[in-house]
C-alpha positions as semicolon CSV with decimal commas, in nm:
position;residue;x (nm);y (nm);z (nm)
1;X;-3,236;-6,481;2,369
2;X;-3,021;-6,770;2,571
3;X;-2,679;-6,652;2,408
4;X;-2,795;-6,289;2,443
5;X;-2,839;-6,366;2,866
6;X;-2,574;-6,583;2,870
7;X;-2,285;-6,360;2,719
8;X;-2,440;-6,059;2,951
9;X;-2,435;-6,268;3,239
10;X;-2,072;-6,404;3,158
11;X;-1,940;-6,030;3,093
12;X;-2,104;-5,948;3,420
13;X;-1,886;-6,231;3,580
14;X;-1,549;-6,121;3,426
15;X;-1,586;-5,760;3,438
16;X;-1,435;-5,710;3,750
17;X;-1,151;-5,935;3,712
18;X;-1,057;-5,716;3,417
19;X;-1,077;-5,355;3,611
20;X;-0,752;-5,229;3,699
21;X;-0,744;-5,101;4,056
22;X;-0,514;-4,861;4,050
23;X;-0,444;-4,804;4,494
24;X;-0,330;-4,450;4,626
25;X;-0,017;-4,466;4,806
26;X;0,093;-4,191;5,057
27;X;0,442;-4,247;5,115
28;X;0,505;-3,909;5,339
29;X;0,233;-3,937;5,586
30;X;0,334;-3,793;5,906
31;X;0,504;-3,979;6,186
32;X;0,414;-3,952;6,544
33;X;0,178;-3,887;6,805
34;X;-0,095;-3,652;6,769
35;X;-0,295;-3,474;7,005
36;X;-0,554;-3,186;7,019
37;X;-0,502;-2,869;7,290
38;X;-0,830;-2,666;7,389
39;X;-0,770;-2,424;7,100
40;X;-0,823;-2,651;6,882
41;X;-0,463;-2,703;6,732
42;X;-0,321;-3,059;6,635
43;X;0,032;-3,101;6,802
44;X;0,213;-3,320;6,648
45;X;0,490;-3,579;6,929
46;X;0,800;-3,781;6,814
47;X;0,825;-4,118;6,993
48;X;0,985;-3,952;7,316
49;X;0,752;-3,714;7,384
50;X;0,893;-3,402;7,199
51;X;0,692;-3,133;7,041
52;X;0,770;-3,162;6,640
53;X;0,496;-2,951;6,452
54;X;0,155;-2,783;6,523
55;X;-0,120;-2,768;6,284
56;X;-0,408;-2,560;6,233
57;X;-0,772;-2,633;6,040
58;X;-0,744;-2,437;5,715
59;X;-1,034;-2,499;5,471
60;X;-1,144;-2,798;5,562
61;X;-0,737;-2,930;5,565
62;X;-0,471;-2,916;5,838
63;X;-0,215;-2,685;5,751
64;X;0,124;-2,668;5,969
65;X;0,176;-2,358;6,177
66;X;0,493;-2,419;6,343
């Protein structure tokens, strides 16, 4: 019953050294500033202040408009 707890307890230890995390990586996320009007749309700002895109909700995800 010792070996039996023992080899559970040291599979329990190593098991998460051996999962592979694999991490997602967005490479294309948006750049900018963004802000929110009073209907609701997300305007999207370059770093001098310049309107680039406007997005809208659309099922639960922001889809771009303009």
């Amino acid at each position: 019953m010792k070996k039996f707890f023992s080899f559970i307890l040291v599979l329990s230890l190593f098991s998460p050294v051996l999962a592979e995390v694999t991490p997602i990586k967005y490479n294309n996320l948006p750049q900018g500033t963004f802000k929110k009007n009073r209907k609701g749309d997300i305007i999207q700002y370059d770093k001098n202040g310049k309107k680039i895109g406007v997005y809208k909700i659309q099922n639960r995800r922001y889809g771009k408009i303009k």
